[in-house]
C-alpha positions as a printed Julia matrix, in Angstrom:
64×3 Matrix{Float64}:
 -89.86  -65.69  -21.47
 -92.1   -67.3   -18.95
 -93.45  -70.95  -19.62
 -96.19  -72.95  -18.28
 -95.18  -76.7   -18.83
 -98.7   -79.33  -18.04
 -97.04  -82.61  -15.96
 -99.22  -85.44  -14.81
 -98.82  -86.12  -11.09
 -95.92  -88.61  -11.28
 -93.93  -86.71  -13.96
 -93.95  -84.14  -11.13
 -93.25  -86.42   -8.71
 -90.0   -87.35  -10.9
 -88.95  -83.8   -11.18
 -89.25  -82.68   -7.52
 -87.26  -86.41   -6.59
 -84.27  -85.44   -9.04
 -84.3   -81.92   -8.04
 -84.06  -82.69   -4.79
 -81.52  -85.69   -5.29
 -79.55  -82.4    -6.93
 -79.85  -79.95   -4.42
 -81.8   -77.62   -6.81
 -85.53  -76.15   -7.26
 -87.77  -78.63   -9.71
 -87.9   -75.1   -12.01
 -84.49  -74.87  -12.21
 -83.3   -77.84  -13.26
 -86.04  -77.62  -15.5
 -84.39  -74.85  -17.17
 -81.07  -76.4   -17.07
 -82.78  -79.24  -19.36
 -83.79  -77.09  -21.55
 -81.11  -75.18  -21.91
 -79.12  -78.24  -22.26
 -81.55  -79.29  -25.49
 -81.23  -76.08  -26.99
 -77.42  -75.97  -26.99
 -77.11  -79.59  -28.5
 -76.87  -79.64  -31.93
 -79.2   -82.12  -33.75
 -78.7   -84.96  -35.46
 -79.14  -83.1   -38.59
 -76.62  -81.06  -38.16
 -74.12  -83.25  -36.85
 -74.79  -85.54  -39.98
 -73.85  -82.82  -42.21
 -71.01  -81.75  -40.1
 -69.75  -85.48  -40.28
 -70.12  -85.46  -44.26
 -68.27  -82.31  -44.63
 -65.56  -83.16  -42.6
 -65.36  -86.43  -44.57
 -65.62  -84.81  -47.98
 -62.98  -82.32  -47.38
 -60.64  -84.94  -45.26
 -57.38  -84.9   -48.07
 -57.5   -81.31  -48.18
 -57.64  -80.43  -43.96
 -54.69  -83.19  -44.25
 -53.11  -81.52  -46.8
 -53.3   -78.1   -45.13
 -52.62  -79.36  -41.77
């Protein structure tokens, strides 16, 4: 999938300065951003994950 992302001048300016301080093109460590975000679970899910884990504590114990 190809994507056209809009940045005003200095958010470009950013990019290029922390691609460069990382040795890498501004579009790929744009990619590796969002890559990164897509991986990460939300908070959403991490909540629930959290309350599960809780609920069900005595019986992972108990199996453990």
């Amino acid at each position: 999938m190809k994507l056209t992302i809009d940045l005003s001048p200095a958010q470009a300016e950013q990019l290029r300065h922390q691609a460069d301080r990382l040795g890498l093109a501004p579009e790929d460590l744009a990619r590796a951003v969002i890559v990164d975000l897509l991986a990460t679970p939300g908070d959403d899910f991490r909540a629930a994950a959290e309350r599960v884990l809780r609920k069900n504590e005595e019986l992972y114990r108990r199996l453990a």
